[in-house]
C-alpha positions as CSV (number, residue, x, y, z in Angstrom):
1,X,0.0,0.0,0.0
2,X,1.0,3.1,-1.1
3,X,1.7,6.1,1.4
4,X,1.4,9.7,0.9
5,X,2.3,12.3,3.2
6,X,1.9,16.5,3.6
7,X,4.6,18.7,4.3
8,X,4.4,18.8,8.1
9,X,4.7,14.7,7.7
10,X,7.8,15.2,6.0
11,X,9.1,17.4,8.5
12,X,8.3,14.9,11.3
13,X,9.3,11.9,9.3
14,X,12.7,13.3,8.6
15,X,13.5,15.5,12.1
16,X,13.4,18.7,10.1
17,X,10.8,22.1,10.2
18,X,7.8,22.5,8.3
19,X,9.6,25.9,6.9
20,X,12.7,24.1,5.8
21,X,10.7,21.2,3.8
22,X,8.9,24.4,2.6
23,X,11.8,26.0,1.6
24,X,13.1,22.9,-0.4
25,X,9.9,23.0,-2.5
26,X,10.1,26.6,-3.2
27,X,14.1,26.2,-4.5
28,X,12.1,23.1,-7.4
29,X,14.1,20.5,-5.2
30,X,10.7,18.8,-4.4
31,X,7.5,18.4,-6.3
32,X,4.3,17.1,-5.1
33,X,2.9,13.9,-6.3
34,X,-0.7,15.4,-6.2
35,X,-3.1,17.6,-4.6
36,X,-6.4,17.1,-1.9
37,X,-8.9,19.9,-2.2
38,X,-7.6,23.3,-4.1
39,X,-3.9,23.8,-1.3
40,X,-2.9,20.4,0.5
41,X,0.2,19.2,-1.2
42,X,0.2,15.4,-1.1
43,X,4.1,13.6,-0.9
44,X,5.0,9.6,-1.2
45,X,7.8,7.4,-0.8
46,X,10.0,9.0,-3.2
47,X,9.6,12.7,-1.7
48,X,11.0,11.7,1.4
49,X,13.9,9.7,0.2
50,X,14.6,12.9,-1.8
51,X,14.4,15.0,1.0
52,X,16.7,12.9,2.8
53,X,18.7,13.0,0.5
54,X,19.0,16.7,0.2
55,X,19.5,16.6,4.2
56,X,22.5,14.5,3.7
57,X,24.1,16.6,0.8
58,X,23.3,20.0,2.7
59,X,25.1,18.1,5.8
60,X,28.2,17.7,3.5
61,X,28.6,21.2,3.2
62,X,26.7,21.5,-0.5
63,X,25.0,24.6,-1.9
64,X,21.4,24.5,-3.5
65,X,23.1,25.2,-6.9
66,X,25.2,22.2,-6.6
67,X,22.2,19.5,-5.1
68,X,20.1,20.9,-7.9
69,X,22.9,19.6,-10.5
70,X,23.2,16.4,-8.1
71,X,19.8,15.5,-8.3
72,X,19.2,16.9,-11.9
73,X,22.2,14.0,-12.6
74,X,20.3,11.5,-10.4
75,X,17.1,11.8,-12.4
């Protein structure tokens, strides 16, 4: 079964803020996989391994410019 999750589950699920998940979605690093209703962003699997992912290269020291390129690679 698949699981989908909002930003503020994100946050919990990976020990981070609501603003910083946030933050990540306004630089393109995440997308959505959906909406609910007209506003609630809707997140699975994939979103947070991504945004763990970006946690681990911001904890290497990298810029945005440079996970952007990183993940653009990945993809």
């Amino acid at each position: 079964m698949r699981r989908f999750y909002s930003i503020k589950d994100l946050a919990v699920e990976s020990g981070v803020s609501y603003h910083m998940v946030y933050y990540y979605i306004r630089k393109n690093l995440m997308r959505e996989v959906g909406t609910i209703g007209e506003d609630q962003r809707v997140f699975d699997g994939s979103s947070l391994e991504r945004l763990k992912k970006i946690l681990a290269l911001r904890e290497e020291g990298k810029g945005i410019s440079e996970i952007e390129k990183i993940l653009a690679e990945e993809e």
